[in-house]
LOVO-91774 format. One record per residue (C-alpha): residue in one letter; x, y, z. Coordinates in steps of 0.5 Angstrom, whole numbers, padded with zeros to 4 digits, always signed. Layout:
residues N
aXYZ...
//
This chain:
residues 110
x-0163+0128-0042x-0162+0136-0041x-0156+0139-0045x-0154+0142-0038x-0153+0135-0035x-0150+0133-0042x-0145+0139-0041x-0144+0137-0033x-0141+0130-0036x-0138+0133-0042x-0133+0137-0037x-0133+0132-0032x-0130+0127-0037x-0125+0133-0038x-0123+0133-0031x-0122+0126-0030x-0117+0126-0035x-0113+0132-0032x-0114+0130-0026x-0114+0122-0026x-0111+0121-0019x-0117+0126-0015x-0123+0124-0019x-0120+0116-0018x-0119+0117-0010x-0126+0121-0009x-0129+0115-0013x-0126+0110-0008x-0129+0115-0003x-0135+0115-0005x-0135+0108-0006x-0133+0106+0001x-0139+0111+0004x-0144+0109+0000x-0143+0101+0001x-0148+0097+0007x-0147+0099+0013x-0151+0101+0019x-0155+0104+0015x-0157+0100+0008x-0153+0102+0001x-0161+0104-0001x-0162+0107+0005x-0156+0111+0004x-0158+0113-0004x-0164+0116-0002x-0161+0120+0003x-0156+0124-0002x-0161+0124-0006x-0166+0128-0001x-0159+0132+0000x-0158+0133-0008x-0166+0135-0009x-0165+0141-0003x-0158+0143-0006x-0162+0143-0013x-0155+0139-0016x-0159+0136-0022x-0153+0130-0023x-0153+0129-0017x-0160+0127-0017x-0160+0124-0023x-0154+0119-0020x-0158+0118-0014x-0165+0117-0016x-0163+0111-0022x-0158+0108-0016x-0164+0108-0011x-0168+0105-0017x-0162+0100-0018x-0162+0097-0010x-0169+0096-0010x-0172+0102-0007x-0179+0104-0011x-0181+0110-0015x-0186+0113-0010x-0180+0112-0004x-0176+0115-0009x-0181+0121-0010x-0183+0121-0002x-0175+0123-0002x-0175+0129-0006x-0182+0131-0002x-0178+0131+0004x-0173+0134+0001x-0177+0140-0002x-0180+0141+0006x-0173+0142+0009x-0170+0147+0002x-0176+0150+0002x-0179+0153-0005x-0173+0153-0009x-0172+0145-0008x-0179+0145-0011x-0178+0147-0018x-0173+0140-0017x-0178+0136-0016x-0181+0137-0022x-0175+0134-0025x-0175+0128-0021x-0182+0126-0023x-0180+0127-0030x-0173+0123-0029x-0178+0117-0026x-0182+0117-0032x-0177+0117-0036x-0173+0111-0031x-0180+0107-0030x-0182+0107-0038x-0178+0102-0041
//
């Protein structure tokens, strides 16, 4: 893990403590989106992570990336997202790609 996601987790613990009752409420908000619905909670993991690959949102492509991997989807569907991806956000998504590749090994090696 890269010392920008460490920092990411480092502050976002930092605001949870401060600010308990927001974090605990978009948590539940999440939650509730993220769970089956018409469209499975796998499915949805691979949508947000297309979302967060062309929004260059390194944690939140490595949250939705091992949540996908979690709910079953498999590595190369995960990285056909992140190609999808890089179609709609053009070059600037595809430095991010690269980061999903390396992610994957990194999940997949164990």
């Amino acid at each position: 893990m890269n010392n920008n996601l460490l920092e990411h987790f480092v502050y976002k613990t930092k605001f949870t403590a401060e600010f308990p009752e927001i974090a605990t409420k978009f948590a539940s908000l999440t939650a509730s989106i993220m769970q089956d619905g018409m469209i499975t909670a796998r499915e949805k993991e691979l949508i947000a992570l297309g979302i967060a690959v062309g929004l260059r949102c390194l944690p939140c492509i490595h949250a939705h990336a091992r949540s996908a991997l979690s709910l079953g989807a498999t590595p190369a569907a995960i990285f056909e997202t992140g190609l999808i991806a890089i179609c709609m956000a053009g070059e600037p998504g595809n430095s991010f790609i690269n980061e999903l590749g390396r992610l994957l090994d990194e999940m997949t090696s164990r």
